[in-house]
BANU-612959 format. One record per residue (C-alpha): residue number from 1; y, x, z; residue in three letters. Coordinates in nm, 2 decimals, m for minus. Each point is the difference from the previous one (the first is absolute). Layout:
<rs>
num,Y,X,Z,residuo
NUM,Y,X,Z,ala
...
</rs>
This chain:
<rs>
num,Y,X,Z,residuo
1,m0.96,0.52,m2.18,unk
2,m0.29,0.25,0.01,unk
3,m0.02,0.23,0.23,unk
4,0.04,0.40,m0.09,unk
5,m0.25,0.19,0.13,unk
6,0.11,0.26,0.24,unk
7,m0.08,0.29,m0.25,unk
8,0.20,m0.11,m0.25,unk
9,0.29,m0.07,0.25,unk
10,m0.01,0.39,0.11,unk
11,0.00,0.11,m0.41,unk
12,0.29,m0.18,m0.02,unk
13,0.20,0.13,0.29,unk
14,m0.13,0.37,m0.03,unk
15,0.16,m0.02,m0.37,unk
16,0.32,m0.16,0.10,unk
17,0.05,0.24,0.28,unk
18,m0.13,0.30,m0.21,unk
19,m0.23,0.12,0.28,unk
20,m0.25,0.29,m0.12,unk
21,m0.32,m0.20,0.18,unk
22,m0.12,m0.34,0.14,unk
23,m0.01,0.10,0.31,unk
24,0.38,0.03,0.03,unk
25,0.05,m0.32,m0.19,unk
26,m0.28,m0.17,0.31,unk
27,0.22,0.15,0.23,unk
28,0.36,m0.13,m0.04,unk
29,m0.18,m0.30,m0.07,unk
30,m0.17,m0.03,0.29,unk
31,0.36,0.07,0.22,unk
32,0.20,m0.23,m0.27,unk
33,m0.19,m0.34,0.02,unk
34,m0.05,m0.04,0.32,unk
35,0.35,0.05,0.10,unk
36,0.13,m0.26,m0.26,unk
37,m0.30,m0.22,0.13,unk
38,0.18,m0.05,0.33,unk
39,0.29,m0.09,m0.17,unk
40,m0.12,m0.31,m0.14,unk
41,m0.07,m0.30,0.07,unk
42,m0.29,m0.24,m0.10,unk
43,m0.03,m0.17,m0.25,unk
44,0.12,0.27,m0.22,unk
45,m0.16,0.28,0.15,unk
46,m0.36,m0.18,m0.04,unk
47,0.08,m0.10,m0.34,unk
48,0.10,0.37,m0.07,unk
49,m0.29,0.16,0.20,unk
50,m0.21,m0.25,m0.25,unk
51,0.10,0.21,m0.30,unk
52,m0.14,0.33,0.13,unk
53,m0.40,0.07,0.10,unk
54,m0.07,0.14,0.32,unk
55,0.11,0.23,0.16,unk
56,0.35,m0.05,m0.16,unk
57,m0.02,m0.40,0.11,unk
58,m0.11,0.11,0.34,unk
59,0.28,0.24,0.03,unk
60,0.29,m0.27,m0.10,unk
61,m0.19,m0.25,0.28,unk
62,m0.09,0.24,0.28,unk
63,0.31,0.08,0.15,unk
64,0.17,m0.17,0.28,unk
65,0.32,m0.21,m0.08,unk
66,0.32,0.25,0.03,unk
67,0.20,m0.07,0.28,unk
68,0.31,0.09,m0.13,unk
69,0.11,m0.04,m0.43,unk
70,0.02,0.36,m0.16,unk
71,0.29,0.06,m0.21,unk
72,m0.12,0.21,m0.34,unk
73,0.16,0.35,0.14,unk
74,m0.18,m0.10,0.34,unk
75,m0.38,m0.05,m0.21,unk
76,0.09,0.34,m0.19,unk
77,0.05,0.14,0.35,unk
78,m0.34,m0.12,0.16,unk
79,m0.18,0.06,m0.27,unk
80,0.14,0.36,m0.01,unk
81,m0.10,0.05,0.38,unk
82,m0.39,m0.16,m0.12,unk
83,m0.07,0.25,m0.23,unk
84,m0.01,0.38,0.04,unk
85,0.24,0.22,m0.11,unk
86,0.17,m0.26,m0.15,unk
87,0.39,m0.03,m0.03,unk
88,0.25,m0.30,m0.07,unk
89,0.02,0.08,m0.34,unk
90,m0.38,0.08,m0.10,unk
91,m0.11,m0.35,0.26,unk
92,0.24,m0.16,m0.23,unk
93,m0.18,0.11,m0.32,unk
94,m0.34,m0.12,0.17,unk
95,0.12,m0.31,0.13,unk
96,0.13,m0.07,m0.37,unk
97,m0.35,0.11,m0.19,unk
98,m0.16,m0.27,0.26,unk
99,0.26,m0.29,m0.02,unk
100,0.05,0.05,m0.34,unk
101,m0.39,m0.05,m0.14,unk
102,0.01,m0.28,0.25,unk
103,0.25,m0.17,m0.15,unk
104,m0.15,m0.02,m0.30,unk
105,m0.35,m0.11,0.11,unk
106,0.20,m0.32,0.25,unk
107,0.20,m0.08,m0.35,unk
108,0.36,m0.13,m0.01,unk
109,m0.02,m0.37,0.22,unk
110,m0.22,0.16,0.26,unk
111,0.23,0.28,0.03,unk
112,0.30,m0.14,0.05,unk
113,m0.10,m0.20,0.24,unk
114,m0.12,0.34,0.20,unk
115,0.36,0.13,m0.08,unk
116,0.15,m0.33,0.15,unk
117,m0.19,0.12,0.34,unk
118,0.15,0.36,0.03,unk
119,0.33,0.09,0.07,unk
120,0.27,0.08,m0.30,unk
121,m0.16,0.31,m0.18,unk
122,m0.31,0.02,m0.04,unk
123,m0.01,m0.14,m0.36,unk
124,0.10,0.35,m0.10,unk
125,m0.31,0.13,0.20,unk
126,m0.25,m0.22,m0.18,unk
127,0.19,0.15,m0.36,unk
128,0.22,m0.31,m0.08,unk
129,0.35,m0.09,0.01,unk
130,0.17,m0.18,0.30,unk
131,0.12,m0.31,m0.08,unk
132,0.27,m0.16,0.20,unk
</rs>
């Protein structure tokens, strides 16, 4: 699959999270990818990283391995500390803008295979159902 550029990654997320500039779409992005990067693990997270142009790809790759699986409450709530200002509620709307466009760019195979990796929940983050 071809990669997006990084550009049109941001368009995307700025109009699913319905923020009033770029900037504040760059933003949660830049706090939202990285923290999901650590989450996964290779090959999946290459494979992902693959489908986005640098920086995005570099932000999925960069970060250290977590130490310790995040439940989807948990992300919300490290995200939230990340960004300023931010709350539960507003981290969850920016979490969702992120996951959700990069849902669609990984596609449905690649993406469950991510979901597969996370702890029970974060399907709903990334805008699709759980499945049991």
């Amino acid at each position: 699959m071809a990669e997006v550029s990084w550009e049109e990654f941001l368009a995307d997320v700025r109009e699913r999270g319905q923020y009033t500039t770029g900037r504040e779409a760059e933003r949660v992005a830049r706090i939202v990818l990285p923290a999901l990067g650590g989450h996964l693990a290779d090959p999946e997270r290459k494979e992902l990283a693959e489908r986005l142009e640098t920086p995005g790809s570099e932000l999925l790759l960069d970060p250290a391995p977590a130490t310790t699986p995040l439940g989807p409450r948990a992300f919300v709530e490290t995200v939230a500390d990340l960004i300023e200002g931010a709350t539960d509620e507003t981290a969850r709307w920016d979490t969702g803008a992120v996951l959700t466009t990069l849902a669609d760019l990984a596609g449905q195979a690649l993406l469950a295979r991510v979901l597969v990796q996370l702890p029970s929940g974060y399907a709903l983050l990334f805008g699709r159902a759980e499945l049991s």
